[in-house]
N, C-alpha and C positions, 0 to 999 in steps of 0.2 A: 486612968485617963483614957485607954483605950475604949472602955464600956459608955464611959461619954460618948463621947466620936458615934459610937454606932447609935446611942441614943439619940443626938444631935441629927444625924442620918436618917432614921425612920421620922423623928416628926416633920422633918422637911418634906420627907416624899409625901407621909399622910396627909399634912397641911396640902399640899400641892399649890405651896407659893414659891412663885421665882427671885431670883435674886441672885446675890453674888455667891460661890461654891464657900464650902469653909477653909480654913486654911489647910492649903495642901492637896486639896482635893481636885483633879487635874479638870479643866472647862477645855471643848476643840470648840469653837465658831468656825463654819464655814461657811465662807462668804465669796457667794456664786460659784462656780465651780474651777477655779483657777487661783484661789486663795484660803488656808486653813491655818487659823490662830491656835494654838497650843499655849497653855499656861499651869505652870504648877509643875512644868517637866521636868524630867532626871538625868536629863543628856539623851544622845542619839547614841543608836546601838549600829544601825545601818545606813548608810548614805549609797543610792545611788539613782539615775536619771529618772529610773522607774519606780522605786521605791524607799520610801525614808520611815526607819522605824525611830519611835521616840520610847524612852523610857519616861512612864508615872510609877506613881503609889501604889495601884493593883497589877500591872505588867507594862503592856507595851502596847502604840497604837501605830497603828500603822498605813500610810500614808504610799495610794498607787496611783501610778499616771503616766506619763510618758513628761519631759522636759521640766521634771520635777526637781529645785533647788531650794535652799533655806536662804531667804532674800534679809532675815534678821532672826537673831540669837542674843538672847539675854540668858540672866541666871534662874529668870524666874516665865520668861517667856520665847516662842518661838514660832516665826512664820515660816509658812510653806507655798510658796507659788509654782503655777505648773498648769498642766492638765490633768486636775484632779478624776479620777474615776471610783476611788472608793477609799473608802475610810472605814479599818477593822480595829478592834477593841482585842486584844491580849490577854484577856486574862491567864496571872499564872506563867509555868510553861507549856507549852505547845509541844514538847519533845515526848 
């Protein structure tokens, strides 16, 4: 099943058509810079005004700004409003 997934993965990118992720597979929208959709996440590992990490399926993203909070939480999605200043990809650990 896992050799699918990767197979499913490169014809997506090779096609270079858009569309919805596959399942599991984490999507951030960022919308203007004072809102950031996360979907597909694994819980939060860090909470705080200036920084909010979220776990996905490859690591962790990470979410900086100054009067940064999670304005909605589901199981399968999560918002971040704030003053976004940047948004970092995790892959892995960083340690």
């Amino acid at each position: 099943m896992k050799r699918q997934k990767g197979i499913m993965d490169q014809l997506l990118v090779r096609a270079d058509l858009p569309g919805e992720p596959l399942p599991g597979v984490p999507l951030v929208e960022l919308m203007n810079d004072h809102r950031v959709l996360i979907e597909n996440h694994r819980g939060v590992t860090l909470y705080k005004t200036t920084e909010i990490r979220v776990r996905v399926r490859y690591g962790e993203i990470s979410v900086c700004g100054s009067n940064l909070e999670m304005a909605c939480m589901t199981g399968r999605q999560l918002v971040i409003t704030g003053n976004i200043l940047s948004i970092n990809v995790m892959r892995g650990s960083c340690k």
